[in-house]
PDB file of N, CA, C and O in Angstrom, chain B, residues numbered from 101:
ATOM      1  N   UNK B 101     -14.456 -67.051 -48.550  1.00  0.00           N
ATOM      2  CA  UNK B 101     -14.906 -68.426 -48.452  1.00  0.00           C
ATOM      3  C   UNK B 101     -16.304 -68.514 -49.050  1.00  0.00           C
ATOM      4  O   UNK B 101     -17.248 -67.936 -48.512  1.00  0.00           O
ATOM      5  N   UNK B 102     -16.426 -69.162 -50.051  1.00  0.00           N
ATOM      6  CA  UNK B 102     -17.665 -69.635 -50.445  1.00  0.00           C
ATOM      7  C   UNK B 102     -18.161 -70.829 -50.296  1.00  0.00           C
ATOM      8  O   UNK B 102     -17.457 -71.741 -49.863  1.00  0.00           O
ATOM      9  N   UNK B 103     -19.554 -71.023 -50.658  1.00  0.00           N
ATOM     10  CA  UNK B 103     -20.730 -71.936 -49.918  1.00  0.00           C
ATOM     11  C   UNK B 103     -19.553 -73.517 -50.372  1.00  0.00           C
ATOM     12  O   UNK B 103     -19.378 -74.356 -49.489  1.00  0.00           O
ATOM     13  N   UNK B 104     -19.031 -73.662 -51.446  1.00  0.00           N
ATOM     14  CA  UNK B 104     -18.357 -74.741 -51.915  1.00  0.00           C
ATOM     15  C   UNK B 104     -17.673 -75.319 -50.590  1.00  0.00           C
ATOM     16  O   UNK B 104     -17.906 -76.366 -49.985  1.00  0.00           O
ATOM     17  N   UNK B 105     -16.871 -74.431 -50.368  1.00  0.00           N
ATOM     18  CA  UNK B 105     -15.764 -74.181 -49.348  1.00  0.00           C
ATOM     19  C   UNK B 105     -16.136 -74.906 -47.703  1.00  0.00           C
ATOM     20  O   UNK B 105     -15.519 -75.763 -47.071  1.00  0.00           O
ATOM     21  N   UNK B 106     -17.641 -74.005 -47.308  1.00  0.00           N
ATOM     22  CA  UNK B 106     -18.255 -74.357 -46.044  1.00  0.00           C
ATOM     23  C   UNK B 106     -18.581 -75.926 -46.002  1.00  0.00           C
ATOM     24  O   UNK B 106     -18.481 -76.639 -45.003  1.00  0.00           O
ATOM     25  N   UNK B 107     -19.059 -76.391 -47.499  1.00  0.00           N
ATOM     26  CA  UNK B 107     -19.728 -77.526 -47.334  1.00  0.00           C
ATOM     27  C   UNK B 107     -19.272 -78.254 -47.258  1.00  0.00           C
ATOM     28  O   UNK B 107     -19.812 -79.172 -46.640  1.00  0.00           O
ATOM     29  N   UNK B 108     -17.635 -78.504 -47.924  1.00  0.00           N
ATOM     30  CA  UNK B 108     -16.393 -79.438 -47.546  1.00  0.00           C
ATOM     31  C   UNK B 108     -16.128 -79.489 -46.757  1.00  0.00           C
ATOM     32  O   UNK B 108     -15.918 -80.613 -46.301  1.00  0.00           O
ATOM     33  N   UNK B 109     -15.859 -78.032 -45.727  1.00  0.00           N
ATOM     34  CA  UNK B 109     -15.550 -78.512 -44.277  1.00  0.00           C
ATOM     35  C   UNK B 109     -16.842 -79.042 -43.354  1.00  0.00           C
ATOM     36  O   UNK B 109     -16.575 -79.730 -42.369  1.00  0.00           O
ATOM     37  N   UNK B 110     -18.192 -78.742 -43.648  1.00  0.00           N
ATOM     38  CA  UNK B 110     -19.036 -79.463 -42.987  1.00  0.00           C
ATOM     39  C   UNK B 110     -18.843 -80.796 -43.513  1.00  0.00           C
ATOM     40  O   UNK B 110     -18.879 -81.374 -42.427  1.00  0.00           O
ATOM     41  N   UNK B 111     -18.690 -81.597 -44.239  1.00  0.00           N
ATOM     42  CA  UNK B 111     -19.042 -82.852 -45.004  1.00  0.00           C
ATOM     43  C   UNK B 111     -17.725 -83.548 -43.880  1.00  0.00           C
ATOM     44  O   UNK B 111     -17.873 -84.380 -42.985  1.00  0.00           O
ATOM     45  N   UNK B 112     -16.474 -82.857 -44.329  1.00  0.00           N
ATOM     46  CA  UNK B 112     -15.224 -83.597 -43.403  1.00  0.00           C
ATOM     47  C   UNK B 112     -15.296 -83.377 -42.029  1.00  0.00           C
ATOM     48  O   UNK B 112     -14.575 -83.954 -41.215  1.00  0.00           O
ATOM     49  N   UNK B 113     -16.309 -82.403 -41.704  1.00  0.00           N
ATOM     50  CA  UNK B 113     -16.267 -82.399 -40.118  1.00  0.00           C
ATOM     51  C   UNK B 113     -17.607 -83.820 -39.720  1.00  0.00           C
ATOM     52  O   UNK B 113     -17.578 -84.484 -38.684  1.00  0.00           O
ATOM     53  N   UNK B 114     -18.398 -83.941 -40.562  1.00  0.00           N
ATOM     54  CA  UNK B 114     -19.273 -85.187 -40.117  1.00  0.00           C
ATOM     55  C   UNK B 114     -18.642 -86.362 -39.983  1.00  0.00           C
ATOM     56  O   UNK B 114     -18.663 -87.081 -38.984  1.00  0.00           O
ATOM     57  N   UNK B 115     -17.842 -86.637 -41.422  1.00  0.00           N
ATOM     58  CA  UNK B 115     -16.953 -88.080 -41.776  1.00  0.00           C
ATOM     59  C   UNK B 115     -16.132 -88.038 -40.438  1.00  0.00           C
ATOM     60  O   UNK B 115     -16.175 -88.986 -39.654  1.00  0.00           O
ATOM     61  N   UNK B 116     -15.621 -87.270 -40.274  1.00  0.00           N
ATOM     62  CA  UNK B 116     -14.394 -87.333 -38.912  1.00  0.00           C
ATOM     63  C   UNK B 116     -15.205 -87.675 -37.655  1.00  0.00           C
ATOM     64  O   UNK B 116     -14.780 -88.490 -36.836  1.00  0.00           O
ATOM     65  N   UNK B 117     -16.381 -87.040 -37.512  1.00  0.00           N
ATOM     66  CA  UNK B 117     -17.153 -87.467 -36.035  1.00  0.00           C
ATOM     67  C   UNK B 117     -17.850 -88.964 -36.152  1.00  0.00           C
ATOM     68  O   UNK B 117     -18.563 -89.398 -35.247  1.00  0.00           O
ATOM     69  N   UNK B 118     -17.556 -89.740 -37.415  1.00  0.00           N
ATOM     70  CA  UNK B 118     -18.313 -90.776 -37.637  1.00  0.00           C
ATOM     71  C   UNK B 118     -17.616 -91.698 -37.346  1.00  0.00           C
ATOM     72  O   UNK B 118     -18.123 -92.726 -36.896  1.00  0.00           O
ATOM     73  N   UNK B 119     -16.178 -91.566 -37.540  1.00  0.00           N
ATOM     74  CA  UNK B 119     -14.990 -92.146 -37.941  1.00  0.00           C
ATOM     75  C   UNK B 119     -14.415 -92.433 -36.203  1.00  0.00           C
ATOM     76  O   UNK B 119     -13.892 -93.384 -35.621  1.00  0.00           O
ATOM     77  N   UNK B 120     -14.631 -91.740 -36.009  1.00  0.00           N
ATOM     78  CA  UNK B 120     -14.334 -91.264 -34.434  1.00  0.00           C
ATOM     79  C   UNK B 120     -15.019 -91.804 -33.320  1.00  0.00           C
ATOM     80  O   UNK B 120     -14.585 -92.353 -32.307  1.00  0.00           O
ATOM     81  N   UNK B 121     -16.571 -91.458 -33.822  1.00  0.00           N
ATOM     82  CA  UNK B 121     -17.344 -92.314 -33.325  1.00  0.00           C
ATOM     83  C   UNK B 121     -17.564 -93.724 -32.928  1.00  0.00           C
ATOM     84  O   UNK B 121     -17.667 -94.310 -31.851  1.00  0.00           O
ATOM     85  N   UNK B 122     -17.615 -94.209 -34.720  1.00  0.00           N
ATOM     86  CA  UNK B 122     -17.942 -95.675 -34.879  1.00  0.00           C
ATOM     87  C   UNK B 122     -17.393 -96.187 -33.678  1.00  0.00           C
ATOM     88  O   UNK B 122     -18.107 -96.192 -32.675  1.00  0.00           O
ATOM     89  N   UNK B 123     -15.840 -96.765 -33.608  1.00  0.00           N
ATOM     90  CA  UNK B 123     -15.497 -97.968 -32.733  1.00  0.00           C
ATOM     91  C   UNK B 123     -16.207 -98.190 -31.190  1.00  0.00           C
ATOM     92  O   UNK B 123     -16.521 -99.275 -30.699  1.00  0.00           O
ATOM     93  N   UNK B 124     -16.376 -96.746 -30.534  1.00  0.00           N
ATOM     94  CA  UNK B 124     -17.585 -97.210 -29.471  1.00  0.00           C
ATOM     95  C   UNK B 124     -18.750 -97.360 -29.225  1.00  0.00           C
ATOM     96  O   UNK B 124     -19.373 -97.770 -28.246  1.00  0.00           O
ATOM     97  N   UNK B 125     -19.165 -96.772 -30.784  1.00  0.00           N
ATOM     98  CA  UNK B 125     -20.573 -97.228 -30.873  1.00  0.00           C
ATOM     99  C   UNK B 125     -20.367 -98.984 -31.288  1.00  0.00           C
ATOM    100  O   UNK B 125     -20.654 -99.934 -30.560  1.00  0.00           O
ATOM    101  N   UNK B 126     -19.920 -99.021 -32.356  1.00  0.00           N
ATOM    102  CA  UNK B 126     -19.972-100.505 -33.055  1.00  0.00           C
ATOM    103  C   UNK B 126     -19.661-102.111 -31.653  1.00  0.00           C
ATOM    104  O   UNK B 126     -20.138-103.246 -31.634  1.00  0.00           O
ATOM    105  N   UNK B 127     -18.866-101.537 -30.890  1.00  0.00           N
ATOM    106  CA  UNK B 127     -18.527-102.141 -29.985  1.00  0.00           C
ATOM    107  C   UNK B 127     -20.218-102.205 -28.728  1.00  0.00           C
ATOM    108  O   UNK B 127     -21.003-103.122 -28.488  1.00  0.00           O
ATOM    109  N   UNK B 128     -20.167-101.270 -28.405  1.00  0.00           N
ATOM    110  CA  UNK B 128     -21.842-101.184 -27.970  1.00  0.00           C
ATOM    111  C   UNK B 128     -22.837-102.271 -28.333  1.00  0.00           C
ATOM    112  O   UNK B 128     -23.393-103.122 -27.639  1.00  0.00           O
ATOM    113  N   UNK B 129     -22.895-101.996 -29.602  1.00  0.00           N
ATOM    114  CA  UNK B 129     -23.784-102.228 -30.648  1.00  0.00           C
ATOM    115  C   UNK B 129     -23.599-104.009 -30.527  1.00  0.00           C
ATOM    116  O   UNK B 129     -24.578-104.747 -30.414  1.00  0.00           O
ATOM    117  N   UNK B 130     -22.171-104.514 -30.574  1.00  0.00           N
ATOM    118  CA  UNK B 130     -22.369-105.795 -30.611  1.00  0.00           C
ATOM    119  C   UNK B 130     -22.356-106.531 -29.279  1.00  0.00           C
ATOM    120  O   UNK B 130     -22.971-107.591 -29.161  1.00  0.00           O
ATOM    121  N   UNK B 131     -21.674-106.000 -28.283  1.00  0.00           N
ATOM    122  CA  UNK B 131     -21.697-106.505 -27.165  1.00  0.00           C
ATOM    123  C   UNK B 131     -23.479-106.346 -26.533  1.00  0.00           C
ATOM    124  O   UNK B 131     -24.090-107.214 -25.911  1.00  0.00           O
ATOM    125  N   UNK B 132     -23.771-105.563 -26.762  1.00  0.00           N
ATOM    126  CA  UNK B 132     -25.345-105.180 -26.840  1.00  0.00           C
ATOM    127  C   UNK B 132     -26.492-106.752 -27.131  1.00  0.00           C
ATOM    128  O   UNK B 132     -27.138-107.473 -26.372  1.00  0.00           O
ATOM    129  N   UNK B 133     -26.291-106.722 -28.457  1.00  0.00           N
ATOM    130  CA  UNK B 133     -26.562-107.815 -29.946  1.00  0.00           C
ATOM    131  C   UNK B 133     -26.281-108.920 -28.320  1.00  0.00           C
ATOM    132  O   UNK B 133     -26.967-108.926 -27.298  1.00  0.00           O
ATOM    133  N   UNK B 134     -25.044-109.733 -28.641  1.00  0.00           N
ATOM    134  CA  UNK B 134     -24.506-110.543 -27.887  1.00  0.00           C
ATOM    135  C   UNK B 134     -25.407-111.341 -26.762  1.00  0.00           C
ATOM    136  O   UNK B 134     -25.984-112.428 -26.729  1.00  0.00           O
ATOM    137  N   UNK B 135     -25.181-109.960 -25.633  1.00  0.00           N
ATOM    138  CA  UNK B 135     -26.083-110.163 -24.443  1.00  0.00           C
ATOM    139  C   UNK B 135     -27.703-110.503 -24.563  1.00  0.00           C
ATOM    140  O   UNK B 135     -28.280-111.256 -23.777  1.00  0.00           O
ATOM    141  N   UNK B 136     -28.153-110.028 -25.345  1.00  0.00           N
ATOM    142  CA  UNK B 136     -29.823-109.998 -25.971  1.00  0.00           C
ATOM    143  C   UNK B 136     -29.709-111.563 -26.084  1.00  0.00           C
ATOM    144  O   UNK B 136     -30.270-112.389 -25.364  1.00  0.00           O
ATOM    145  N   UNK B 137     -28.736-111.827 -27.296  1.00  0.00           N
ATOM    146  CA  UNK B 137     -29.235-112.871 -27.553  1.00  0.00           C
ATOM    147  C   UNK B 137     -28.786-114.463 -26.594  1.00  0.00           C
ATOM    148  O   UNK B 137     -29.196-115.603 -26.811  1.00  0.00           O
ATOM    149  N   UNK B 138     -27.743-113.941 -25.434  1.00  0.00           N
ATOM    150  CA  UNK B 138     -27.903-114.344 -23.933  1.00  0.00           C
ATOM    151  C   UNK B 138     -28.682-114.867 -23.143  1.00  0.00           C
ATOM    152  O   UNK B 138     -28.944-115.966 -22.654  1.00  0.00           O
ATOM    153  N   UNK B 139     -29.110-113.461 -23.118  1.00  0.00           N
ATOM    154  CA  UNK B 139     -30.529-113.384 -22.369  1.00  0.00           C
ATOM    155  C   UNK B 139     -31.998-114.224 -23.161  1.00  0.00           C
ATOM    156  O   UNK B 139     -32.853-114.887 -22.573  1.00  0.00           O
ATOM    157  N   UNK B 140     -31.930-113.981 -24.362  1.00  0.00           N
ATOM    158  CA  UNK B 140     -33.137-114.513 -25.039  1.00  0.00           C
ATOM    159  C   UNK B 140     -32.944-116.438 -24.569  1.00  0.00           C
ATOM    160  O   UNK B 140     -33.863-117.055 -24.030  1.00  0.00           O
ATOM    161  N   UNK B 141     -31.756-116.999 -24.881  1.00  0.00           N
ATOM    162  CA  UNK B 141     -31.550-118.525 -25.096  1.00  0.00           C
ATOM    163  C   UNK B 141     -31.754-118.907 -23.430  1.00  0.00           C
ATOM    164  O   UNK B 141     -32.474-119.828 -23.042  1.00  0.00           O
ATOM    165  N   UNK B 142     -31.091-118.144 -22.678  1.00  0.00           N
ATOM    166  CA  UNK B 142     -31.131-118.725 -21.043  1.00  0.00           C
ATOM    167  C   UNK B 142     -32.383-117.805 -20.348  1.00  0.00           C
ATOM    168  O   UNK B 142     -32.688-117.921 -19.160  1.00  0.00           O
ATOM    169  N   UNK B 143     -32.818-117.203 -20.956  1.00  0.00           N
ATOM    170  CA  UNK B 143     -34.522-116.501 -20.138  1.00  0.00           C
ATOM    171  C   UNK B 143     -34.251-116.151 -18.676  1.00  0.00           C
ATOM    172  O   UNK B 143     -34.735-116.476 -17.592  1.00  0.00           O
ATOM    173  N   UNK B 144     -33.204-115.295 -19.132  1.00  0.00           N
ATOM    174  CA  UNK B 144     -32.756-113.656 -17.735  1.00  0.00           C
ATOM    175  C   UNK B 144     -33.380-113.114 -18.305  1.00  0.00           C
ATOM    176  O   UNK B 144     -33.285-113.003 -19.527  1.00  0.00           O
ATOM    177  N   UNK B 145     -34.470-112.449 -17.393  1.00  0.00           N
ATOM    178  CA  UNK B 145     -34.468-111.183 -18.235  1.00  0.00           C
ATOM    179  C   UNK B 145     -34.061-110.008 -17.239  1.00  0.00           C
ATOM    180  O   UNK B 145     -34.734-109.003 -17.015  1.00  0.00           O
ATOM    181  N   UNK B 146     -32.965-110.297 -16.747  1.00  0.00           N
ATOM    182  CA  UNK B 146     -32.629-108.957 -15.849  1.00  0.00           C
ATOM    183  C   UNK B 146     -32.081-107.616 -16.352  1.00  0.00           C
ATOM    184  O   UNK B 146     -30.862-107.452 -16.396  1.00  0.00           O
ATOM    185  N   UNK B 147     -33.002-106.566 -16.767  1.00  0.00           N
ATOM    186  CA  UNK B 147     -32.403-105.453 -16.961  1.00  0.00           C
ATOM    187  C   UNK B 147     -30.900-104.404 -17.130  1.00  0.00           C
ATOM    188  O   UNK B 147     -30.524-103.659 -18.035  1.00  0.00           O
ATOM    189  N   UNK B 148     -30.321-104.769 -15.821  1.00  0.00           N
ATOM    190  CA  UNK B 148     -29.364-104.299 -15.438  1.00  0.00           C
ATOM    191  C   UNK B 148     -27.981-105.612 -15.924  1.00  0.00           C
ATOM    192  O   UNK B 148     -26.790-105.423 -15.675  1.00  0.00           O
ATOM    193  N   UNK B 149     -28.461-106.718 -16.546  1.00  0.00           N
ATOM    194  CA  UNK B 149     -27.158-107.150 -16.960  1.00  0.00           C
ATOM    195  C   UNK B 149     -26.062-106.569 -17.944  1.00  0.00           C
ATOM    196  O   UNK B 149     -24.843-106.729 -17.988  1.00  0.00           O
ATOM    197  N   UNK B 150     -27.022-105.771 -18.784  1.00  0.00           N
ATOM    198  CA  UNK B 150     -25.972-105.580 -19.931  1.00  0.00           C
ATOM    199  C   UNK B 150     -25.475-104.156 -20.023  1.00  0.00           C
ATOM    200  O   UNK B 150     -25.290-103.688 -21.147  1.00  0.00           O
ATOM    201  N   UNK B 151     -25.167-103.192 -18.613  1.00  0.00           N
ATOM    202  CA  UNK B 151     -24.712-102.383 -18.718  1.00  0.00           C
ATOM    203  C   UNK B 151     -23.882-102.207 -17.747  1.00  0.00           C
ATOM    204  O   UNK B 151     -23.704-101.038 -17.404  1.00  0.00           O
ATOM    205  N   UNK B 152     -22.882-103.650 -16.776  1.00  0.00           N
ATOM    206  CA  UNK B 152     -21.676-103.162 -16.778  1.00  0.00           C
ATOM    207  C   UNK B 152     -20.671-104.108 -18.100  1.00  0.00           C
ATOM    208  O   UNK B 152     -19.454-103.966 -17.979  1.00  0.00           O
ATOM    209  N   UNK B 153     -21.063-104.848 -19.070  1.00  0.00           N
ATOM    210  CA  UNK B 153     -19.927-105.472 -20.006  1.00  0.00           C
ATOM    211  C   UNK B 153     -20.086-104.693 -21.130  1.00  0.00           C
ATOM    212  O   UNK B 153     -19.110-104.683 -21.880  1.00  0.00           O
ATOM    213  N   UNK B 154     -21.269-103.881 -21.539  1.00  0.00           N
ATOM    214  CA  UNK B 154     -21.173-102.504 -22.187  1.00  0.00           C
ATOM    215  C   UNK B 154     -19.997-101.867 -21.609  1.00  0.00           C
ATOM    216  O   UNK B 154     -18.863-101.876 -22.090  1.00  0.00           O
ATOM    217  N   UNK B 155     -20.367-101.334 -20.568  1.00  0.00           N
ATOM    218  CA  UNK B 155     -19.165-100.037 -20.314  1.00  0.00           C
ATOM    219  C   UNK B 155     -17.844-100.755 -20.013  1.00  0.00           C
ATOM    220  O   UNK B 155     -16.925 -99.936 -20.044  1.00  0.00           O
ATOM    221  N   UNK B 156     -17.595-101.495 -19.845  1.00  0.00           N
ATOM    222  CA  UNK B 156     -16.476-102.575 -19.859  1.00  0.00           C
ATOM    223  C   UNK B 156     -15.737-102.696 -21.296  1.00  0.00           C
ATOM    224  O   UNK B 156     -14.513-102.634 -21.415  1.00  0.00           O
ATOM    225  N   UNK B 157     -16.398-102.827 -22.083  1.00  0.00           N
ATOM    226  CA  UNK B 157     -16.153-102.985 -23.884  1.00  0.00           C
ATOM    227  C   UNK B 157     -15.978-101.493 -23.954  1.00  0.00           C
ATOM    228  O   UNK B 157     -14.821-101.176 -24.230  1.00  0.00           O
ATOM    229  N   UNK B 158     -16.752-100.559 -23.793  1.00  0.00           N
ATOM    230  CA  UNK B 158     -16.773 -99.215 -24.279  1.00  0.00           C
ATOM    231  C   UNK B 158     -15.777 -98.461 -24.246  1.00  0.00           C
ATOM    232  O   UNK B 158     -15.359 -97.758 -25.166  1.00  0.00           O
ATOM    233  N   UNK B 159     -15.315 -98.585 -23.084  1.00  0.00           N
ATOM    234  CA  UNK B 159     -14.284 -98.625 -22.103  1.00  0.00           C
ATOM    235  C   UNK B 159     -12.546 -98.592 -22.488  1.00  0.00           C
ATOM    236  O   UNK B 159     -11.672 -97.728 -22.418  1.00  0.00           O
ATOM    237  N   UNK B 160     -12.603-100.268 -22.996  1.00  0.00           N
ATOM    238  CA  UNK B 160     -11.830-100.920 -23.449  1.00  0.00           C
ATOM    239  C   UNK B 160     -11.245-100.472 -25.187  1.00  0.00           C
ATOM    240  O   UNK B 160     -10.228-100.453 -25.881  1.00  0.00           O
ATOM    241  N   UNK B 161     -12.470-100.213 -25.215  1.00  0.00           N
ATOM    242  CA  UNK B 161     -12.515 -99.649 -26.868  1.00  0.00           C
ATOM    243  C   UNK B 161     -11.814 -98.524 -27.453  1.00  0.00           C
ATOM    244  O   UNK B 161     -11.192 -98.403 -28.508  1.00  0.00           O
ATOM    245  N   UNK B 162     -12.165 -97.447 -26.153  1.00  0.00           N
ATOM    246  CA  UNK B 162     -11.722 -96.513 -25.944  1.00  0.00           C
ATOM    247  C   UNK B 162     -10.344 -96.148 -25.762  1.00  0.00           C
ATOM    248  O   UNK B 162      -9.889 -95.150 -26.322  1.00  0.00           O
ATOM    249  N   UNK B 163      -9.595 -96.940 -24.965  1.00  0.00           N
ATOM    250  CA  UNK B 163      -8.467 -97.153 -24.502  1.00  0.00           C
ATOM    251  C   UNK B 163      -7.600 -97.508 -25.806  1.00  0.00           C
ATOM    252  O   UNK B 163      -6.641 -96.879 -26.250  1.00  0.00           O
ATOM    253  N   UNK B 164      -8.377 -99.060 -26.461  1.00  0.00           N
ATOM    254  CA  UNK B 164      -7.456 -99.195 -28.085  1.00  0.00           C
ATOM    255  C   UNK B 164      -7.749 -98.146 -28.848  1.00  0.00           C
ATOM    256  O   UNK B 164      -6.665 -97.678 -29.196  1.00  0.00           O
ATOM    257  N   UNK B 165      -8.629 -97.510 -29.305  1.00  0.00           N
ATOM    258  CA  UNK B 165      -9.040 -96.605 -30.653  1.00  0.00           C
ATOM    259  C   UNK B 165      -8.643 -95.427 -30.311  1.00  0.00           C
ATOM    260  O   UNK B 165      -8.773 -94.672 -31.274  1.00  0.00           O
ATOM    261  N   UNK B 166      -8.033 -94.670 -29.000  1.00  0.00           N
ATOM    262  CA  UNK B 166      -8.013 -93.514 -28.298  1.00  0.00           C
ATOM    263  C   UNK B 166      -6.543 -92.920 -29.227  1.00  0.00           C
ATOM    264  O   UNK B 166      -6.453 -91.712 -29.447  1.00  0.00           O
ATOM    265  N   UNK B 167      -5.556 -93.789 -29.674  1.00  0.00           N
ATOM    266  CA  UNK B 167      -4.840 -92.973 -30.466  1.00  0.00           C
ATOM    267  C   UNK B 167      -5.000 -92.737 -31.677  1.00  0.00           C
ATOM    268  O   UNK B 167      -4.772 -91.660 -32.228  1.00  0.00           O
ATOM    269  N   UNK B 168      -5.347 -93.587 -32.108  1.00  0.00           N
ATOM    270  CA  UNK B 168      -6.250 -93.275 -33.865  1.00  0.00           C
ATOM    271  C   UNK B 168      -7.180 -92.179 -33.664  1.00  0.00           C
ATOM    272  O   UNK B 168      -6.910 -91.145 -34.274  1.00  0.00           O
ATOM    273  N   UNK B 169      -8.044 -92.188 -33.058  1.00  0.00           N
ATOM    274  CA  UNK B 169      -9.251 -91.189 -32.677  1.00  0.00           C
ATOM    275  C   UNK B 169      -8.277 -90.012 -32.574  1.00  0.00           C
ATOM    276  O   UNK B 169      -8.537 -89.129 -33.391  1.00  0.00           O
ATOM    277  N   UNK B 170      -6.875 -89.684 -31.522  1.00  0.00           N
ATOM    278  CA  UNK B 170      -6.630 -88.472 -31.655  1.00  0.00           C
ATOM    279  C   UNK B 170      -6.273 -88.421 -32.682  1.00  0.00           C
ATOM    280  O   UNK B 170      -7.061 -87.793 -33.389  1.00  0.00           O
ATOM    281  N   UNK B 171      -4.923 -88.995 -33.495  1.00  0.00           N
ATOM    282  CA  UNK B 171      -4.178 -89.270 -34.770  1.00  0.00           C
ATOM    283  C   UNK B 171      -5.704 -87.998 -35.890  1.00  0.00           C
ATOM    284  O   UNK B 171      -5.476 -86.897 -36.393  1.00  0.00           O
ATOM    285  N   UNK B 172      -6.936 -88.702 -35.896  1.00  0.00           N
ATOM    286  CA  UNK B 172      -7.919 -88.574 -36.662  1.00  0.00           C
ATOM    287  C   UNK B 172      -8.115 -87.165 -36.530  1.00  0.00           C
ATOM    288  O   UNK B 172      -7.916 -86.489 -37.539  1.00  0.00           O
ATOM    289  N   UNK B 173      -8.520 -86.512 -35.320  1.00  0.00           N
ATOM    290  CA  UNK B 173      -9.084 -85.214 -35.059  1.00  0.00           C
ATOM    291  C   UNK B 173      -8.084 -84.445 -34.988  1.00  0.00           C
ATOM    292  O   UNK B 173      -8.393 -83.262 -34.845  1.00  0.00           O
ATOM    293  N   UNK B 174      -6.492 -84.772 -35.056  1.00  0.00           N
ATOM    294  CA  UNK B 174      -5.301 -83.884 -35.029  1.00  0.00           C
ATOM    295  C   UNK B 174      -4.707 -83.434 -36.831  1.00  0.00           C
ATOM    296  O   UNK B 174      -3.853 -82.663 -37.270  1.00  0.00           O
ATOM    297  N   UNK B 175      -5.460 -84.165 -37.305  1.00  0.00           N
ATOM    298  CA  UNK B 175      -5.241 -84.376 -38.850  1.00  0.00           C
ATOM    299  C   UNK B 175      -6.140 -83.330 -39.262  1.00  0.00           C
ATOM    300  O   UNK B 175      -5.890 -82.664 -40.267  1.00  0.00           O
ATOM    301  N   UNK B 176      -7.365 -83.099 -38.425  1.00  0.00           N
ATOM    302  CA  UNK B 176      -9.229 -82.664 -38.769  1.00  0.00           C
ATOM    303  C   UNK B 176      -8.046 -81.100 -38.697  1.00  0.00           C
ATOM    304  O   UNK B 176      -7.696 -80.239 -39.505  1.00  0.00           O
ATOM    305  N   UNK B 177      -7.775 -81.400 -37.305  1.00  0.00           N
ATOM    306  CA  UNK B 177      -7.622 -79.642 -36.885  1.00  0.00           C
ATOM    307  C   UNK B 177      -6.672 -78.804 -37.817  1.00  0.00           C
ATOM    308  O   UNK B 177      -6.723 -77.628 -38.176  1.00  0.00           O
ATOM    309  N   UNK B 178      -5.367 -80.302 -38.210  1.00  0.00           N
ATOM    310  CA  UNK B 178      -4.569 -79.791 -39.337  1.00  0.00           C
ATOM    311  C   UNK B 178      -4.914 -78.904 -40.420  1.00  0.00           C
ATOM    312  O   UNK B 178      -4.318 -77.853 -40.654  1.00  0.00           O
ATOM    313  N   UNK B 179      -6.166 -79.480 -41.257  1.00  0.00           N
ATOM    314  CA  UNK B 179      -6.700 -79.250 -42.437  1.00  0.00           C
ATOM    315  C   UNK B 179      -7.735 -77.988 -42.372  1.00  0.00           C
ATOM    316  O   UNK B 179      -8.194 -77.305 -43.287  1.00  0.00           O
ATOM    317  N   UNK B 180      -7.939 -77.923 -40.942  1.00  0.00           N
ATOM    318  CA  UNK B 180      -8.875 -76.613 -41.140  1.00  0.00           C
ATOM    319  C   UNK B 180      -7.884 -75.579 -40.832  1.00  0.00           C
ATOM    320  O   UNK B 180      -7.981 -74.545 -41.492  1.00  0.00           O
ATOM    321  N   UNK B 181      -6.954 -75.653 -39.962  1.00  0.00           N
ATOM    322  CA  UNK B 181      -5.772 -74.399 -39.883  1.00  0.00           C
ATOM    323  C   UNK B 181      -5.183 -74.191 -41.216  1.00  0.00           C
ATOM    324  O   UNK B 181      -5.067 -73.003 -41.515  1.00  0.00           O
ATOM    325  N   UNK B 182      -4.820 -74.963 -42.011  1.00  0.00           N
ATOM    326  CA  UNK B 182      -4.362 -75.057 -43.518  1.00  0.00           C
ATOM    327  C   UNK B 182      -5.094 -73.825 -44.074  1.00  0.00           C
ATOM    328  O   UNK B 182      -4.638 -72.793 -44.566  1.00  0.00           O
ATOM    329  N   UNK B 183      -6.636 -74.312 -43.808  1.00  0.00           N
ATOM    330  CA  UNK B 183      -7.657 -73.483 -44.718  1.00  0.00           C
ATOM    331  C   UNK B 183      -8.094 -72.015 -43.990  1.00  0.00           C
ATOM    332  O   UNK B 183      -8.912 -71.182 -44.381  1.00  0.00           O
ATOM    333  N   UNK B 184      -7.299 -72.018 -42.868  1.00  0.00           N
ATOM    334  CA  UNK B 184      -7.897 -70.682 -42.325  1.00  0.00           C
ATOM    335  C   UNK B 184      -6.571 -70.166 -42.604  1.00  0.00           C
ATOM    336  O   UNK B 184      -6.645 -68.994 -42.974  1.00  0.00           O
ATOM    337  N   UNK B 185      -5.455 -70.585 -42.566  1.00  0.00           N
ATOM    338  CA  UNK B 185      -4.161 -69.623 -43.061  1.00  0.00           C
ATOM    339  C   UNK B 185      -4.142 -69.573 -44.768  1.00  0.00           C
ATOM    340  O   UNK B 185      -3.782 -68.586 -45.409  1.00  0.00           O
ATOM    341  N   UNK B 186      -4.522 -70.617 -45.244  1.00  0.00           N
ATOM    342  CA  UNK B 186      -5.056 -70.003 -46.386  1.00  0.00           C
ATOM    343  C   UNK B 186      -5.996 -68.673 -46.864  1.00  0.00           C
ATOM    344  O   UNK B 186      -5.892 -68.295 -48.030  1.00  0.00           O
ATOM    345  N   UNK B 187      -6.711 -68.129 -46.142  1.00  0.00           N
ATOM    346  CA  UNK B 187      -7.600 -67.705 -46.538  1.00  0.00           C
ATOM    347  C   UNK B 187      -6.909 -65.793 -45.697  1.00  0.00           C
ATOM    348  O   UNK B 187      -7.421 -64.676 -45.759  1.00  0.00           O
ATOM    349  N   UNK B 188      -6.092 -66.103 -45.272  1.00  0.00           N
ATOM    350  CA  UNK B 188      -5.389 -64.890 -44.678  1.00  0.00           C
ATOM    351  C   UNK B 188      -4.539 -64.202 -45.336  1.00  0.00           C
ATOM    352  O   UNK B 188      -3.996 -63.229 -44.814  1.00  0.00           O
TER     353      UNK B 188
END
């Protein structure tokens, strides 16, 4: 295995944790956005509002994206067994 070799599987092991990632971050991210701007128009400023409809969304997110997400990392694991029986 050469450096070529390592850096493809590092490069596809990032894309896959990004990929994987995103939907509960992005979901975060706007339900987040959302509440702020909630809070900014009606002047709560209570701390603790926006972290149970975070984990509520996160949650939720999780539950839809949870088979794609495996689908995603079962594909990841595919391609590196490929390349390790390749290399045998």
């Amino acid at each position: 295995m050469n450096e070529i070799e390592v850096l493809d599987i590092a490069r596809d092991g990032m894309m896959v944790m990004l990929l994987v990632a995103a939907p509960m971050l992005l979901t975060g991210l706007v339900v987040g956005l959302g509440i702020s701007i909630f809070q900014t128009l009606t002047h709560i400023q209570e701390m603790t509002l926006t972290f149970i409809p975070k984990i509520l969304a996160v949650f939720t997110a999780l539950v839809i994206f949870l088979p794609w997400m495996l689908s995603e990392l079962t594909e990841f694991m595919q391609r590196i067994m490929d390349k390790i029986v390749a290399l045998g």
